[in-house]
N, C-alpha and C positions, 0 to 999 in steps of 0.2 A: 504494500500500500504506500502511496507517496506519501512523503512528510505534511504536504500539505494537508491532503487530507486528512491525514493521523492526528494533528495540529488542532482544526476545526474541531472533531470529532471529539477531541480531552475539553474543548471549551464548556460545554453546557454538562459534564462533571463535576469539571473544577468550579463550575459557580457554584453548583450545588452545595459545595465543601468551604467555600467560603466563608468567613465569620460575619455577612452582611450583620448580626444584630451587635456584634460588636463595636462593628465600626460606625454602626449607627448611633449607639449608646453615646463612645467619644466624641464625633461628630456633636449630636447633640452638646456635651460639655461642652466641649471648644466653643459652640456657636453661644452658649450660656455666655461665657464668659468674655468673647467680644463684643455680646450687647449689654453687659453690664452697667457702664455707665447710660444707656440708650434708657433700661428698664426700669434703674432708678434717678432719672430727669437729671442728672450730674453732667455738668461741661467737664471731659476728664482733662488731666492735665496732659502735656504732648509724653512722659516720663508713663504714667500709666497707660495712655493709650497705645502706647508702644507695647509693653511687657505684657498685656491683655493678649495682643495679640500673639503673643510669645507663646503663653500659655495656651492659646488656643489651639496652634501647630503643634505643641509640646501633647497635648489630648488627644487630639487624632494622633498623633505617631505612635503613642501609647496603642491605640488601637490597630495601626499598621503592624505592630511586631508582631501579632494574631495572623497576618496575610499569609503565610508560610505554613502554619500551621496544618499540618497533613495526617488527619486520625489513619489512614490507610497508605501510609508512606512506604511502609516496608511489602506490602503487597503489591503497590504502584509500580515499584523499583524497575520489572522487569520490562514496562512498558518500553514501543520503538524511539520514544523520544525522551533525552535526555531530561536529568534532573535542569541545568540551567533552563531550557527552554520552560520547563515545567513550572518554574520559581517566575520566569519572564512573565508568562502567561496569567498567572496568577497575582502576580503586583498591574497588570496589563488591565486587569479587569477592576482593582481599585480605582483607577487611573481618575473617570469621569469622576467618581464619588469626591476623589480628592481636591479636583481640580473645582468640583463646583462648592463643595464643603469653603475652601480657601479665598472663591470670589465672593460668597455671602461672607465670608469673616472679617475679611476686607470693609466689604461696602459696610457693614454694620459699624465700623468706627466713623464716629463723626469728622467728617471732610477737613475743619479745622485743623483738626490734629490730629489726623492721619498721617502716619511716619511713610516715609518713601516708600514706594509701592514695590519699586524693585527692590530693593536692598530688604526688606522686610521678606520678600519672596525666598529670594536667594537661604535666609536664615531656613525660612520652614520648609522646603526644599532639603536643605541639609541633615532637617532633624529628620524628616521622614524616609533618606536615605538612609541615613543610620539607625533606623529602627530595622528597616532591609536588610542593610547588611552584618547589625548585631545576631539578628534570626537566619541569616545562612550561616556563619561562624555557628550558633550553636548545631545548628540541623548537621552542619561537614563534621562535628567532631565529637556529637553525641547523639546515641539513635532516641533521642527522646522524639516522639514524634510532635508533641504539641510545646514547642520551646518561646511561646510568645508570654507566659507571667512570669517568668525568670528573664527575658528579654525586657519587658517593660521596666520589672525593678530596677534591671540595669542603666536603663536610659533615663530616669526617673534621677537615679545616684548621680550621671551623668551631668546633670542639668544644674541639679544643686552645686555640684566640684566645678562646674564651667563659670559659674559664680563668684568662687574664691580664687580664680587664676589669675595671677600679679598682673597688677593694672595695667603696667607700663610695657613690656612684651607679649604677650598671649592673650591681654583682653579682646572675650565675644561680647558680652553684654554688655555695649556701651551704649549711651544715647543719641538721638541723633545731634545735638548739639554739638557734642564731646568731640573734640578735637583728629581723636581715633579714629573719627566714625570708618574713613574710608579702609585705613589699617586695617582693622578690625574687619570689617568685608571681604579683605585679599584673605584671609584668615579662613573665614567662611567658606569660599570658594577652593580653596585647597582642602577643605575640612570636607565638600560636597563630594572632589576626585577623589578623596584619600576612603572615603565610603563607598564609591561607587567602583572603585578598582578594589578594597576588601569583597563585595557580596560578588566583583565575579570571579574571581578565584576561590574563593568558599562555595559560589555554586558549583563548581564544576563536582565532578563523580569522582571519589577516591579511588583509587585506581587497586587496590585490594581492600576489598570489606574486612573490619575484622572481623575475629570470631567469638562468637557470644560465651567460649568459654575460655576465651586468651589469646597469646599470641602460642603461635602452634612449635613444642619444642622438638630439636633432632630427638630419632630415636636411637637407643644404646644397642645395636644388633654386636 
């Protein structure tokens, strides 16, 4: 059978398998929290309506490391199409959710003080790679099939530690005021490659499974 068709055919599966009520759960938070100032009649300052919307991408991504998440991974395995395509396919099918998720969170800041559109992008972009490729790191190097609440934690600790990184070299969470700001974006944008070249070399297929009861020793004839 052509790839293509093989391709098509895993689609209306793999939505099946998708965590749609999860991502809708986060979704919802996220969108909570960038109309926050909208719900309770506040002119927010440009300092909050920045980091609202911080949090907001930081909610969904929380829900992205769920995307990967394969209850029938290890049965899957022997399918004709590789794991990366399989993981493509499957973040492929977030894609609209996320993209329309991120322009309502957007437009829900008040225009005032709404922080750059791109440079704000560029951040939640990042985060939501690295919920991707924290969940193929675990999926390549442990057969746990559903690694997205151990993936979340992680990004979660993440976010807090990206917080206290010395102001003056490595600061992400600046403001737009802040002198940094554009620094701090080169920052971002190496931080978006350095995730997206981790989840594809983690996607890729280990080239021997191990074995569920070790690694296999010589024997003593």
């Amino acid at each position: 059978m052509p790839v293509g068709a093989t391709v098509r055919g895993l689609l209306a599966p793999l939505a099946r398998t998708m965590p749609w009520r999860t991502l809708g759960a986060a979704g919802a938070l996220g969108l909570l929290a960038a109309a926050m100032p909208r719900l309770l009649g506040d002119e927010p300052s440009d300092w909050l309506a920045l980091n609202l919307l911080r949090a907001a991408a930081l909610a969904l991504a929380a829900g992205l490391a769920f995307v990967l998440d394969d209850p029938a991974r290890h049965t899957t395995a022997p399918v004709p199409v590789r794991r990366p395509v399989r993981q493509l396919l499957r973040a492929a099918l977030a894609v609209p959710f996320t993209a329309l998720f991120w322009t309502a969170a957007v437009l829900l800041v008040p225009a005032a003080v709404r922080p750059p559109v791109g440079a704000v992008t560029l951040e939640a972009a990042t985060t939501f790679a690295l919920a991707l490729a924290l969940s193929a790191v675990a999926i390549r190097f442990r057969e746990e099939p559903r690694p997205g609440a151990g993936v979340t934690a992680v990004l979660l600790t993440g976010a807090v530690l990206s917080a206290l990184l010395p102001p003056d070299r490595w600061a992400l969470m600046v403001t737009v005021k802040d002198e940094r700001w554009a620094a701090a974006h080169e920052r971002w944008g190496v931080l978006l490659a350095a995730a997206l070249a981790v989840w594809a070399m983690c996607g890729m297929e280990p080239v021997r499974r191990r074995s569920a009861a070790g690694p296999l020793k010589p024997s003593r004839t």
